[in-house]
DOKE-589983 format. One record per residue (C-alpha): residue in three letters; x, z, y; residue number from 1. Coordinates in pm, 1 decimal. Layout:
+------+----------+----------+----------+-----+
| type |       px |       pz |       py | seq |
+------+----------+----------+----------+-----+
|  ALA |        X |        Z |        Y | NUM |
...
+------+----------+----------+----------+-----+
This chain:
+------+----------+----------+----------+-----+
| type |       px |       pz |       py | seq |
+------+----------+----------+----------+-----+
|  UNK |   -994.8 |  -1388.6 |   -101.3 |   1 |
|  UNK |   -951.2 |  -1325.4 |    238.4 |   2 |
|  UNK |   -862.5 |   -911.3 |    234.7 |   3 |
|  UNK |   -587.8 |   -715.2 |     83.5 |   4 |
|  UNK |   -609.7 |   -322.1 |     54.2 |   5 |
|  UNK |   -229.9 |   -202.1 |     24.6 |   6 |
|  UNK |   -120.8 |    128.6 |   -140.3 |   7 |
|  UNK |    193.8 |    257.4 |   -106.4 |   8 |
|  UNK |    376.8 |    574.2 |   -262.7 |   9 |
|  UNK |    662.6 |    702.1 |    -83.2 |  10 |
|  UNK |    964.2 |    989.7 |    -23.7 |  11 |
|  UNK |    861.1 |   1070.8 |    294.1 |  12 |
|  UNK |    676.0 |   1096.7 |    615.1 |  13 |
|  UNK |    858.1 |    922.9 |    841.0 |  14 |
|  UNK |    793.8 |    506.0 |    923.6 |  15 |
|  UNK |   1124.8 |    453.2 |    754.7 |  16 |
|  UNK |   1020.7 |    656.8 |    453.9 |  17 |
|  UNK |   1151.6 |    549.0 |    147.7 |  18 |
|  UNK |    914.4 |    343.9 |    -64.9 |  19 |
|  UNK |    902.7 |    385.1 |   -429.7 |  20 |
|  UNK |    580.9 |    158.7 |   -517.1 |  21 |
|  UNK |    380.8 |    -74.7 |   -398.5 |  22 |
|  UNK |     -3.6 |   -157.7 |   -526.7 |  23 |
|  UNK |   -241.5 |   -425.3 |   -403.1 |  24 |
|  UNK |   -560.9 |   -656.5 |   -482.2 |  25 |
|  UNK |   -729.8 |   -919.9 |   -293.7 |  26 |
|  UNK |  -1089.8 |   -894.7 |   -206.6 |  27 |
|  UNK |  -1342.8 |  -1068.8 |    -23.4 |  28 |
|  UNK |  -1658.4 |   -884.1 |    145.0 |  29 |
|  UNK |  -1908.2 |  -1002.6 |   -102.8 |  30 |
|  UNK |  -1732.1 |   -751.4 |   -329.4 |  31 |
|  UNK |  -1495.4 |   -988.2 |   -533.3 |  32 |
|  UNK |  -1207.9 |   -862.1 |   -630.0 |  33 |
|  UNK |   -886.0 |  -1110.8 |   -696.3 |  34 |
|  UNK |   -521.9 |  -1129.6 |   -813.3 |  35 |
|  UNK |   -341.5 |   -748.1 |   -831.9 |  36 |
|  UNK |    -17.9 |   -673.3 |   -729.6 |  37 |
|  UNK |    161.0 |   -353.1 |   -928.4 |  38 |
|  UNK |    519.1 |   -312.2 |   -862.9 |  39 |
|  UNK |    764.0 |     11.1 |   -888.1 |  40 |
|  UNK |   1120.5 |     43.7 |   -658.3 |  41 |
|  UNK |   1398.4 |    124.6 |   -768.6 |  42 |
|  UNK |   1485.3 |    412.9 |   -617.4 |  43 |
|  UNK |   1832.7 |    399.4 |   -567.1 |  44 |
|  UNK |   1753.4 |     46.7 |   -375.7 |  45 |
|  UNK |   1438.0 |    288.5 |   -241.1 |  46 |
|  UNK |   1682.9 |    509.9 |    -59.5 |  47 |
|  UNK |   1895.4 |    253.7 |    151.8 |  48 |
|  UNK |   1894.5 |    311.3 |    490.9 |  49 |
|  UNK |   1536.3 |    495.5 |    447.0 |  50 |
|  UNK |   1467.7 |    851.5 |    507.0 |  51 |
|  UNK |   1318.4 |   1117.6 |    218.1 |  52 |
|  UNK |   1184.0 |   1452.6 |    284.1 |  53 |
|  UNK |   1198.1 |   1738.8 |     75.4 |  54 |
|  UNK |    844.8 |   1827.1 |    100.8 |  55 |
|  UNK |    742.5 |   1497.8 |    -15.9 |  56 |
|  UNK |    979.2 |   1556.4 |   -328.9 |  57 |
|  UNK |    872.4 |   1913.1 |   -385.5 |  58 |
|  UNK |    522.8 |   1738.9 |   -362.0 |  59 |
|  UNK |    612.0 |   1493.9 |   -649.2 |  60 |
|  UNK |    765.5 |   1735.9 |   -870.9 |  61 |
|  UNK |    410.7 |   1971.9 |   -837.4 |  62 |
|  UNK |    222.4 |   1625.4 |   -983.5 |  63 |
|  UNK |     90.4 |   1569.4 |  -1290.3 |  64 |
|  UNK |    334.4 |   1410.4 |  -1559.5 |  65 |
|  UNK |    129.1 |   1098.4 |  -1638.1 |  66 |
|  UNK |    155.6 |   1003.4 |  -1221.6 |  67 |
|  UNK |    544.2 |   1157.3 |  -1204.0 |  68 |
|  UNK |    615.7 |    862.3 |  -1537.7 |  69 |
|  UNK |    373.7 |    580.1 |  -1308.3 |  70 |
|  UNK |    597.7 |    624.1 |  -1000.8 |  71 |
|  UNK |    930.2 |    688.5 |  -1174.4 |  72 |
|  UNK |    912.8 |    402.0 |  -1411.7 |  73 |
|  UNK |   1229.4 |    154.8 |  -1368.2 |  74 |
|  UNK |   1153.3 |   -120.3 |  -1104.6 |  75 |
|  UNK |   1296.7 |   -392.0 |   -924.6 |  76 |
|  UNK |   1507.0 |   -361.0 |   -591.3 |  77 |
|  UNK |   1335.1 |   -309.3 |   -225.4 |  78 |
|  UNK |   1430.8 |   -618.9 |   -124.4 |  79 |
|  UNK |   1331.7 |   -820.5 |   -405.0 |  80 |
|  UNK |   1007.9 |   -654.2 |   -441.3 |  81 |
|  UNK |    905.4 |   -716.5 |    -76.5 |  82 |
|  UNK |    999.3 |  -1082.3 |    -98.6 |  83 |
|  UNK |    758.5 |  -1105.5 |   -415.1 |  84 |
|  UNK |    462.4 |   -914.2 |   -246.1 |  85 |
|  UNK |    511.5 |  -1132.2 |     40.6 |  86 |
|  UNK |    509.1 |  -1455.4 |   -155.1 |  87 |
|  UNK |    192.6 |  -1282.3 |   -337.0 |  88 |
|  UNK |     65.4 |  -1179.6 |    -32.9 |  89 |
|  UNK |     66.4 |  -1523.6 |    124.2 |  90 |
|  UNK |    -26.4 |  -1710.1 |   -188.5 |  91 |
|  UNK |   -292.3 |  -1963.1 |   -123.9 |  92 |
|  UNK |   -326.0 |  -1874.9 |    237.8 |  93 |
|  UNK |   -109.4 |  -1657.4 |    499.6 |  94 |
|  UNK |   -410.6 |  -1533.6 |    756.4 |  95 |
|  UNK |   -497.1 |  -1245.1 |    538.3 |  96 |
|  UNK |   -617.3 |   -921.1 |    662.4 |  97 |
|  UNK |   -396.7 |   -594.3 |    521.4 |  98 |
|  UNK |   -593.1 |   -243.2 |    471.4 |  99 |
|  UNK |   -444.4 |     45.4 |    398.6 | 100 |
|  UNK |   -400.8 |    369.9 |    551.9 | 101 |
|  UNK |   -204.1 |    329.0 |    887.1 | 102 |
|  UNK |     36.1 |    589.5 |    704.8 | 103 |
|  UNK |    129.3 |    351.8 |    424.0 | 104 |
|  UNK |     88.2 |    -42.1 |    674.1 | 105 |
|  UNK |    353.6 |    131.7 |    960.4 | 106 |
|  UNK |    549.7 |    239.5 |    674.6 | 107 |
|  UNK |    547.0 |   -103.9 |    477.8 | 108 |
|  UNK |    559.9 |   -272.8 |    825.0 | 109 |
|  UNK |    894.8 |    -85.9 |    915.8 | 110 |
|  UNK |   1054.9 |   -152.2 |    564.8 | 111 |
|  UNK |    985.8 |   -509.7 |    620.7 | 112 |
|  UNK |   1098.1 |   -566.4 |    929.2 | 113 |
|  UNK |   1445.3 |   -414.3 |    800.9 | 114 |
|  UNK |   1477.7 |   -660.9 |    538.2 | 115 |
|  UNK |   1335.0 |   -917.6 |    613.0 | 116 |
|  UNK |   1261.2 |   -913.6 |    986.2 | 117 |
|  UNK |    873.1 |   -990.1 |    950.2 | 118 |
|  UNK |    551.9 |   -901.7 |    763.6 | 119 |
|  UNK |    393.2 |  -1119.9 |    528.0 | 120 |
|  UNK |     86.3 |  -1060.8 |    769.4 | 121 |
|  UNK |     -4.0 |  -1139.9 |   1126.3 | 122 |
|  UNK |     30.2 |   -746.9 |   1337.1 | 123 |
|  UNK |   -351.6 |   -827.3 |   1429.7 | 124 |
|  UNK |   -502.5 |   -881.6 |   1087.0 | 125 |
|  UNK |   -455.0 |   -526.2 |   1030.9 | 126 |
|  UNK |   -705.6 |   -292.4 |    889.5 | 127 |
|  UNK |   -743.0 |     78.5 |    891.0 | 128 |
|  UNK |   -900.8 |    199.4 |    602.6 | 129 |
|  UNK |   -939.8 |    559.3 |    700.6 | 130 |
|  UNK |  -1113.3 |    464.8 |   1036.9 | 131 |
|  UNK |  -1340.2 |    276.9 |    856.7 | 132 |
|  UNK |  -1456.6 |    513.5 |    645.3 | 133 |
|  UNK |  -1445.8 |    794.2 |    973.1 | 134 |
|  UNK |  -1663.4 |    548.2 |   1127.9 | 135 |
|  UNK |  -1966.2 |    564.2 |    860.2 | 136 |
|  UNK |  -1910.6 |    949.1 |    739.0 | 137 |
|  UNK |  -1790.3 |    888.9 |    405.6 | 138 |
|  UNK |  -1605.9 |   1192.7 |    201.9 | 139 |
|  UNK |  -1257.9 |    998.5 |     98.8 | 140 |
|  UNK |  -1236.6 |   1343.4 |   -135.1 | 141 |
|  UNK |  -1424.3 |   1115.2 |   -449.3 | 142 |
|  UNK |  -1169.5 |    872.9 |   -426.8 | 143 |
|  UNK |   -851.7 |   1095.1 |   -326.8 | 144 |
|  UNK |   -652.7 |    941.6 |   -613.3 | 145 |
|  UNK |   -857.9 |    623.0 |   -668.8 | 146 |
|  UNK |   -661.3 |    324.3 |   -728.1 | 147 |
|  UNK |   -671.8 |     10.3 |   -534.7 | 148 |
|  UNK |  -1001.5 |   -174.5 |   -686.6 | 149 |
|  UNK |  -1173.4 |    134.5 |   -616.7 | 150 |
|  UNK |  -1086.2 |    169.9 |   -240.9 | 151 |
|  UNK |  -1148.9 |   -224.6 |   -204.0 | 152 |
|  UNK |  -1511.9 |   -204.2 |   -354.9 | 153 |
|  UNK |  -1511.7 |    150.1 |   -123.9 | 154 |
|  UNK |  -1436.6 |   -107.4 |    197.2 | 155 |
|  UNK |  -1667.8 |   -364.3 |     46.8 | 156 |
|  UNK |  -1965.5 |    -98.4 |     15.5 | 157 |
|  UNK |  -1917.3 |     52.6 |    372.0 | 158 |
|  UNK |  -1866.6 |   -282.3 |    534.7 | 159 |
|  UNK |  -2232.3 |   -425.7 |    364.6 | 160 |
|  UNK |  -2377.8 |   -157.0 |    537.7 | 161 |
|  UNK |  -2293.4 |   -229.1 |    840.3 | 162 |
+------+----------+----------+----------+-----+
């Protein structure tokens, strides 16, 4: 698998936005889908030295209760949890490409640079997800809250037709 589509869910808006989850799967373009990668933040590890807006809370609270319990659940700390999607990341080879909304890669980007001083991935193997999907008119309102297999058979789909 040569592809990962990233997902993040955050605090805020900014690039140093606090990050409360993380979700992932490898793909290829054929339309395989690999190995996932699921993990929640502890939050007060989340909110270290990373900013929160009250929007983006007042946004949370307004969810439904099954997504508030998925993205409060007890998780691991920031650090460790980017060390182990790194290690995932990189697992059986390191020249991936990362997709994701630009939104969610500067964020992720940013949060490792401040731990860890470096991405997992090379800065050009990165993917825009939105753009893609710009680029061939598709209506990203079926999949608004579509999880990560979704939007990496979505990428697989769009990229066939090429």
């Amino acid at each position: 698998m040569d592809q990962v589509l990233v997902d993040i869910e955050t605090l805020g808006v900014n690039q140093d936005a606090a990050i409360i989850r993380i979700d992932a799967v490898k793909f290829n373009f054929e339309g395989a889908l690999g190995n996932e990668f699921h993990e929640n933040i502890d939050w007060n590890s989340a909110l270290i030295g990373r900013s929160v807006s009250g929007d983006t809370l007042k946004w949370w609270m307004r969810q439904p209760k099954e997504i508030q319990d998925k993205v409060c659940a007890p998780g691991e700390g920031i650090k460790k949890t980017l060390k182990e999607f790194g290690t995932w990341f990189r697992q059986e080879r390191h020249d991936r490409a990362v997709w994701g909304d630009m939104f969610d890669i500067s964020i992720l980007e940013n949060a490792f640079q401040q731990h860890w001083g470096a991405t997992p991935w090379y800065f050009w193997n990165t993917r825009d997800f939105r753009t893609l999907m710009d680029f061939r008119d598709v209506n990203l309102g079926q999949i608004k809250n579509a999880g990560v297999k979704a939007r990496a058979k979505l990428i697989c789909d769009v990229w066939r037709r090429s």
